[in-house]
C-alpha positions as CSV (number, residue, x, y, z in Angstrom):
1,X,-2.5,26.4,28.5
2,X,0.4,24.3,27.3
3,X,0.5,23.0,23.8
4,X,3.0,20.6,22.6
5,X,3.3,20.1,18.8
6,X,5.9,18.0,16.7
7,X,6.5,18.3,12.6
8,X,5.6,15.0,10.6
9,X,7.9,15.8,8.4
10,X,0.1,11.9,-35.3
11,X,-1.0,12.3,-34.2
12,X,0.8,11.6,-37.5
13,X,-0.5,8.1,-39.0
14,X,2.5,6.3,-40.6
15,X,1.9,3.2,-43.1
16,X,4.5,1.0,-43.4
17,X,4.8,-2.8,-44.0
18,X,5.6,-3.1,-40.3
19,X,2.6,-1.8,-39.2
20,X,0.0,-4.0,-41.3
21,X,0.6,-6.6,-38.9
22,X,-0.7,-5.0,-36.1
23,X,-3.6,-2.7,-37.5
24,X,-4.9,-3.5,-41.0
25,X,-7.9,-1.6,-42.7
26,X,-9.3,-1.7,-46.0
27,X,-11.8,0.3,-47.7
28,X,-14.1,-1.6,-50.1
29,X,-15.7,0.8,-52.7
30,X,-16.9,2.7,-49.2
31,X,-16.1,6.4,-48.5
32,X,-16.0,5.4,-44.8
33,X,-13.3,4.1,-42.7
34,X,-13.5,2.4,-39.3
35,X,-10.7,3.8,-36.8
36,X,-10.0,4.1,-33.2
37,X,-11.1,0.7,-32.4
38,X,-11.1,0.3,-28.7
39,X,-12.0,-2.9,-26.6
40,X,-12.9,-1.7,-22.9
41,X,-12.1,1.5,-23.5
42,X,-8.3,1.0,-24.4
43,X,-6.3,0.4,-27.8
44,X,-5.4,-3.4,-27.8
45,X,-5.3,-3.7,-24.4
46,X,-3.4,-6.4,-22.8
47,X,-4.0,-8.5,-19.3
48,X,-8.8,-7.5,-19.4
49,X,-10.5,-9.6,-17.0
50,X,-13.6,-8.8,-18.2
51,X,-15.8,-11.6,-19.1
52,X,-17.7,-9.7,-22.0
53,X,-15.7,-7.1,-22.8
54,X,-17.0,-3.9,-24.7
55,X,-16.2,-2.8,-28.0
56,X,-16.5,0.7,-29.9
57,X,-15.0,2.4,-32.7
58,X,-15.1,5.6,-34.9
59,X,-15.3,6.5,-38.5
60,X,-13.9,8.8,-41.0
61,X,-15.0,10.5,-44.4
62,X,-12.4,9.0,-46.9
63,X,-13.8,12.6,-49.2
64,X,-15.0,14.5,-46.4
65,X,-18.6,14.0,-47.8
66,X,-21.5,15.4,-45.8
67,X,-24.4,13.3,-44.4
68,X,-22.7,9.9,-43.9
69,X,-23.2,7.6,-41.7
70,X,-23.4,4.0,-40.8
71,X,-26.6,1.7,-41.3
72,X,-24.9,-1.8,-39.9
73,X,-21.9,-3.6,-38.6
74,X,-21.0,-6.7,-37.6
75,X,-18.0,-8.2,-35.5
76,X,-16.1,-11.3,-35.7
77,X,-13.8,-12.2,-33.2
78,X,-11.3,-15.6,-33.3
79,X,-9.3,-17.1,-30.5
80,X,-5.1,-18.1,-30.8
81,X,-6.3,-21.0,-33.3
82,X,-8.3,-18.7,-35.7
83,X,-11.4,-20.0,-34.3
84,X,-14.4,-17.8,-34.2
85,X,-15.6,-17.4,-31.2
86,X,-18.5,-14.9,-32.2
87,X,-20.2,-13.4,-35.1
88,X,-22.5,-10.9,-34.0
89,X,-24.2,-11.5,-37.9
90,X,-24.8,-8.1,-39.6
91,X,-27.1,-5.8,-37.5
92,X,-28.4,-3.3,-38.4
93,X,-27.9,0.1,-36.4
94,X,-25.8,2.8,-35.9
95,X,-24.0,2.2,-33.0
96,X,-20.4,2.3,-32.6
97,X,-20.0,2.5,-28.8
98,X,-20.4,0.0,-25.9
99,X,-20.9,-2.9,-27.9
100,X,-21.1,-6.3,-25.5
101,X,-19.4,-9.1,-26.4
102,X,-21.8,-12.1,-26.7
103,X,-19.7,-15.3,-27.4
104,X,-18.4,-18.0,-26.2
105,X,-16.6,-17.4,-22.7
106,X,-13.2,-16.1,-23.1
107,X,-10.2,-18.1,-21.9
108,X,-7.8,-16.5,-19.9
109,X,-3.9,-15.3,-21.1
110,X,-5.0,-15.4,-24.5
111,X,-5.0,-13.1,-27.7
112,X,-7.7,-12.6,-29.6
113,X,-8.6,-11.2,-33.3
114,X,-11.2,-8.8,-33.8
115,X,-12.6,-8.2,-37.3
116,X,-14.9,-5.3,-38.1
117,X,-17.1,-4.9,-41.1
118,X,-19.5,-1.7,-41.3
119,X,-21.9,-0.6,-43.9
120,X,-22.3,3.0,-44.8
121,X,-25.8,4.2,-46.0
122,X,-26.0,3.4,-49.7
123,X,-24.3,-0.1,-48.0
124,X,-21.3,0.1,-49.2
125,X,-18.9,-1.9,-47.0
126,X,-15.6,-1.4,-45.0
127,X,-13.4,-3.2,-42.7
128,X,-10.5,-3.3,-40.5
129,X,-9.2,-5.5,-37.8
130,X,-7.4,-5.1,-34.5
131,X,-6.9,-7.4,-31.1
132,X,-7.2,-7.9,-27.5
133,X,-5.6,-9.8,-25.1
134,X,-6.9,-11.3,-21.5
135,X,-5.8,-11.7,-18.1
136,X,-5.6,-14.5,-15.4
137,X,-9.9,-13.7,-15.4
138,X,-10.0,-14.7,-12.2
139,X,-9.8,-12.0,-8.8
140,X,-8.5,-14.9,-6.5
141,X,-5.1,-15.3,-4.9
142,X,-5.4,-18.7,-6.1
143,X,-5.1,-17.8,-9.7
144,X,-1.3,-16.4,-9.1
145,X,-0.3,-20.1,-7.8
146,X,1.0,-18.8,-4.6
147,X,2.7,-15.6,-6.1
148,X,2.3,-12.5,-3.1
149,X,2.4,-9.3,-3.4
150,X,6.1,-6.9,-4.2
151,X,6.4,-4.2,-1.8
152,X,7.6,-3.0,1.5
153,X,6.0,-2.6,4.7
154,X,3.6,-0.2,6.4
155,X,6.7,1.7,7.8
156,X,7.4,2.2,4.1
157,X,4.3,4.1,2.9
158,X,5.1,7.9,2.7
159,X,3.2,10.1,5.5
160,X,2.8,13.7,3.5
161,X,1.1,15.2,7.0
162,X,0.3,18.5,5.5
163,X,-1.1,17.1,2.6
164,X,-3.7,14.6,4.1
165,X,-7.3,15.6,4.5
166,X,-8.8,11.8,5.1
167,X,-7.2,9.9,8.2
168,X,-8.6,8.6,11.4
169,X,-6.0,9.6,14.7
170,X,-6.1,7.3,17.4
171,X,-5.5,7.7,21.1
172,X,-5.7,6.1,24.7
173,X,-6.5,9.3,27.1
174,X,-6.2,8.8,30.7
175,X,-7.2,12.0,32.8
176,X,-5.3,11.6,36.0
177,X,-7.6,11.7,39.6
178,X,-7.8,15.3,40.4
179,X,-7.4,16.7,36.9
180,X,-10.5,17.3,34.6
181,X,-9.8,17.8,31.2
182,X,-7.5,16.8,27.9
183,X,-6.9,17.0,24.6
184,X,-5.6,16.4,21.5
185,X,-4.2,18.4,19.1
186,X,-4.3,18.0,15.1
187,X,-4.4,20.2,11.9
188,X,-1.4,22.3,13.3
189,X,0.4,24.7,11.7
190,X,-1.1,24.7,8.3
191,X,1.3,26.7,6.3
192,X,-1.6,28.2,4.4
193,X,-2.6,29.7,7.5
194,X,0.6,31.3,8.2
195,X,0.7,32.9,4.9
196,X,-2.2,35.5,4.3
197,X,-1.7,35.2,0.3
198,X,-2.7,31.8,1.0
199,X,-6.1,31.9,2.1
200,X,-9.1,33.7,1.4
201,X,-10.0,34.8,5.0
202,X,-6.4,36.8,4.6
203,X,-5.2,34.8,7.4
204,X,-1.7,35.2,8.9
205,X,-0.5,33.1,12.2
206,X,2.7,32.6,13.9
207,X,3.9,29.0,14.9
208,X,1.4,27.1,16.9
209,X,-1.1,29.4,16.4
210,X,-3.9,27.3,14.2
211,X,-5.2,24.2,15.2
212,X,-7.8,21.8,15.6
213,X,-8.8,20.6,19.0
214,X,-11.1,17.7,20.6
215,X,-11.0,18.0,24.6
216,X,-12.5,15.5,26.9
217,X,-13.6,17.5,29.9
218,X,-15.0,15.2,33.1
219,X,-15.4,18.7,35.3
220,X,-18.7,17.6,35.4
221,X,-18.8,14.2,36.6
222,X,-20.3,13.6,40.2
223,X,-22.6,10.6,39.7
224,X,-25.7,12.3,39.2
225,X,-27.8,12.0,35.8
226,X,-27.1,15.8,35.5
227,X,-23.5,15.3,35.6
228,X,-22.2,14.4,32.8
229,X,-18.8,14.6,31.0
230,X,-18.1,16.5,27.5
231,X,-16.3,16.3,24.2
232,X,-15.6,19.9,23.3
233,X,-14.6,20.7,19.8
234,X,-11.9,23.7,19.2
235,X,-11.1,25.7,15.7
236,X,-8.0,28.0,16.5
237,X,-6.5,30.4,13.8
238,X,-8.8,28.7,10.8
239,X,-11.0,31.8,10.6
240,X,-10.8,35.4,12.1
241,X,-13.1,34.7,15.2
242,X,-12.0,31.7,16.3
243,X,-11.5,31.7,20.5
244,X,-9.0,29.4,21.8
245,X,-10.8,29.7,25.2
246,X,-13.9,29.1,23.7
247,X,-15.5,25.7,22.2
248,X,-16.8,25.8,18.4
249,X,-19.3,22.7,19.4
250,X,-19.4,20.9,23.0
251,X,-21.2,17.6,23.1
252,X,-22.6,15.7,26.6
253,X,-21.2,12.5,27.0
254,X,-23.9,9.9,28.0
255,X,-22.7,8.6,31.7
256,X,-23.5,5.2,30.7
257,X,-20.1,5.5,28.9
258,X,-18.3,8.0,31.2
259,X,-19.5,8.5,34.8
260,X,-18.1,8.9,38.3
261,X,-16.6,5.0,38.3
262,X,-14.8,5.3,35.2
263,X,-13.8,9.0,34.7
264,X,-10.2,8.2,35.7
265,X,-9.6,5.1,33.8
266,X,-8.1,4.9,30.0
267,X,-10.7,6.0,27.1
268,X,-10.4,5.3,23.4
269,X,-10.4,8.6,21.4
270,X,-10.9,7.9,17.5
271,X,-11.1,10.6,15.1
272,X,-12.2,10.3,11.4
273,X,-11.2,13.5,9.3
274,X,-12.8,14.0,6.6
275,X,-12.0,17.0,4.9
276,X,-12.1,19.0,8.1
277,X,-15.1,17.4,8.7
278,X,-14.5,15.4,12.0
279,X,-16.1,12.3,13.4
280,X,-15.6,11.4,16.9
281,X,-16.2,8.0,18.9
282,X,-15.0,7.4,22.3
283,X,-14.6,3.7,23.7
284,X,-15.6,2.3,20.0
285,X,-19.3,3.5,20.8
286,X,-20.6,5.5,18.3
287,X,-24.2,6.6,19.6
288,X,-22.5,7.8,22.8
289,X,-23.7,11.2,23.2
290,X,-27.0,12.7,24.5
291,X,-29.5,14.0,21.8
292,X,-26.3,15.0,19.6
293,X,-29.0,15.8,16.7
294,X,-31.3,18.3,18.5
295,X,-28.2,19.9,19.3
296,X,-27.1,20.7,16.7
297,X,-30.1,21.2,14.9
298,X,-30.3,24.7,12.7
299,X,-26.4,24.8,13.0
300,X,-24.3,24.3,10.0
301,X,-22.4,22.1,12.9
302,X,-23.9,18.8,12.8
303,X,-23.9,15.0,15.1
304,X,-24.1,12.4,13.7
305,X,-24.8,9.0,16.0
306,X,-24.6,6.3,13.5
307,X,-21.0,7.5,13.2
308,X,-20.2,9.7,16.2
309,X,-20.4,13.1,17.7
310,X,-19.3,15.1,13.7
311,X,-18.3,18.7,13.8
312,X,-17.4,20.4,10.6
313,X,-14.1,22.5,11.5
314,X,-13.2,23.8,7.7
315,X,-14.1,27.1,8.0
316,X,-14.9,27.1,4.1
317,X,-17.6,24.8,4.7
318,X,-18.7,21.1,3.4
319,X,-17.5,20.4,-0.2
320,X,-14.4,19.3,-2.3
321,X,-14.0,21.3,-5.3
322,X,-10.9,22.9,-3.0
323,X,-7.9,22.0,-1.4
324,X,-9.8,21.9,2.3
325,X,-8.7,23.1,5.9
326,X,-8.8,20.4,8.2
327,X,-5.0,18.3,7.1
328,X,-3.2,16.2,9.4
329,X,-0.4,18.7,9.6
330,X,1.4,18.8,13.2
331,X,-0.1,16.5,15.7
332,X,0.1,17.7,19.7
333,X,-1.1,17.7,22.8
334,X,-3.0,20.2,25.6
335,X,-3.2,20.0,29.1
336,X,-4.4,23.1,31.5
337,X,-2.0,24.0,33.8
338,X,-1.8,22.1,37.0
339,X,-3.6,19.3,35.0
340,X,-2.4,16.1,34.5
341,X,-2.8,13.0,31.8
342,X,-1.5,10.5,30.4
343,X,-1.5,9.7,26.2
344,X,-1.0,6.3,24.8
345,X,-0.8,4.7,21.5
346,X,-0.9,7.2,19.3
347,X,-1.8,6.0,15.8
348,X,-2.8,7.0,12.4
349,X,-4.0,5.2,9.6
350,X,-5.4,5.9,6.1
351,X,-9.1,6.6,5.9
352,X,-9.1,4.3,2.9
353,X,-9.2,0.3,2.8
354,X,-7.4,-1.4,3.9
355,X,-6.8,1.7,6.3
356,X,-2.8,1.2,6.8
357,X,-1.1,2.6,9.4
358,X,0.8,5.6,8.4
359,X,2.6,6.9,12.1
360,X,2.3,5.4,15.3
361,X,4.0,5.9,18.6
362,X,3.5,4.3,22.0
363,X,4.3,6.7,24.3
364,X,3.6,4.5,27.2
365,X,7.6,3.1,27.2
366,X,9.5,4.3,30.0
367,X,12.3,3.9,27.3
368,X,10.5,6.4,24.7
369,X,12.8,8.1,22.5
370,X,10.5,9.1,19.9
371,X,9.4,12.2,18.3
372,X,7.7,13.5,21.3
373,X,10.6,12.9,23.2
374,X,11.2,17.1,23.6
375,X,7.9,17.9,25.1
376,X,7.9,14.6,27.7
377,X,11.1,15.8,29.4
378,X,9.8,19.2,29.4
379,X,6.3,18.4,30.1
380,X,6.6,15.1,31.9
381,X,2.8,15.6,34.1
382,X,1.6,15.7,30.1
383,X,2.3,12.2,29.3
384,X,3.0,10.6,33.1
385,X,4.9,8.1,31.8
């Protein structure tokens, strides 16, 4: 078999005359003191766009006197003018956390004054004041007056391949007439894999020794209903059995999507990893395999056909309290020998909206001088370009 891989490569408090204009708190024949006032979670926080922002604060023993508490509070807020807004009006409770504002609707880019008054239990009262500002309160564009956004382009996002555990790879396979089977290669060379102190399963391989596989095999195909084609699903140095010869998971292909017509032509590979969990759809058409869940009922391999044929290849099992198995890594391709196909736009992009693309190649230029450029002149049946 011939493998061709690449490398992607405090709390001190300090009073001073300064400081009374931007925090101010007073303690009126109480023993309690409000602190840590926080409006959406955040001291004074500048730019909310929350329409009724939340407010919370804490209090502190002036004599470190047992059994106090609060009975009441009540919270005055004013906009830039000094005009109040709201007055909650003294209620009684309490609380101290989550408050809802209940005013009249904030206006946006503006800085407001917030005034707390609390009432211990013998109600004896105490105060202190802090501020908030808001943002453009408004999600659309529109609200920026025609501003865009400051960055670079998708060839500027950073591609960390051996560091990536959600991406989808896409890939046009052509299986040339006479040849019956392709695949591609992903998940390659993990360095935690070559490095028995780096995995639990004390496993130690040499370069291109551990990968993941997904192999379209069309063997099969001769027009009958019996004859169908197969996604097979390979785990290769991730665990000590793994077989290299042998598929972890084979699917049948329904021949309404692959059958004698259309063996030959292009197909659409997509493949959604998720943690080493990976979802495969061929020709955009998710529920295109036969019976996927009885097969793999009982098996802690599983199909999924609202979102593709889904093999989980991280031999530690489903779950993310742990760095998984299953990364991008090096990215190749595998052909039998004497077997010929041809692989096109290679892309992939992030898992996550907006899902950008992260590396692509089209490998269908007879100019190509791209990353695969090694393995086409030494492999040229591989890519039949």
């Amino acid at each position: 078999m011939n493998h061709q891989f690449t490398r992607f490569k405090k709390y001190a408090i300090t009073f001073c005359l300064l400081a009374v204009s931007l925090f101010f708190v007073t303690t009126t024949n109480g023993q309690l003191r409000i602190d840590h006032i926080q409006v959406e979670s955040a001291k004074n926080p500048i730019g909310i766009d929350v329409k009724a922002p939340s407010f919370s604060w804490q209090l502190q023993s002036s004599d470190a006197q047992r059994g106090q508490g609060q009975s009441a509070y009540q919270i005055e807020v004013k906009d830039p003018q000094g005009v109040l807004v709201w007055n909650s009006g003294k209620v009684n409770s309490g609380n101290a956390l989550g408050i809802i504002y209940a005013g009249t609707a904030l206006k946006a880019s503006s800085k407001y004054d917030l005034n707390i008054t609390i009432w211990d239990l013998k109600g004896k009262s105490s105060k202190a004041t802090s501020w908030f500002e808001t943002g453009l309160m408004n999600p659309d564009i529109s609200a920026w007056e025609g501003a865009t956004w400051i960055g670079g382009s998708n060839d500027d996002l950073v591609l960390y391949a051996k560091y990536l555990p959600l991406f989808v790879l896409n890939c046009d396979l052509t299986i040339a007439k006479g040849s019956s089977r392709a695949g591609i290669i992903l998940g390659a060379n993990d360095p935690r894999l070559m490095d028995r102190s780096k995995n639990i399963l004390g496993i130690a391989s040499a370069k291109n020794e551990n990968y993941l596989k997904v192999e379209l095999d069309i063997a099969d195909v001769n027009g009958t209903d019996t004859g169908l084609a197969k996604l097979h699903f390979y785990r290769v140095g991730y665990a000590p059995n793994d077989n290299a010869r042998t598929p972890i998971k084979t699917f049948a292909i329904k021949g309404s999507l692959i059958n004698q017509t259309n063996k030959n032509a292009k197909h659409h590979i997509s493949i959604r990893d998720q943690y080493g969990e990976l979802f495969v759809v061929i020709d955009n058409e998710p529920s295109q395999f036969v019976d996927p869940a009885k097969e793999s009922a009982g098996s802690p391999l599983f199909a999924s056909t609202r979102q593709g044929a889904s093999v989980n290849l991280n031999p530690l099992g489903r779950g993310h309290d742990y760095i998984s198995f299953g990364m991008l890594c090096d990215l190749g391709f595998s052909v039998d020998k004497g077997q010929e196909a041809q692989f096109q736009n290679l892309r992939v992009n992030n898992l996550r909206s907006p899902s950008n693309i992260l590396f692509q190649e089209d490998l269908s230029n007879s100019k190509y001088n791209g990353i695969f450029k090694k393995a086409l002149l030494e492999n040229p049946a591989v890519f039949h370009i």
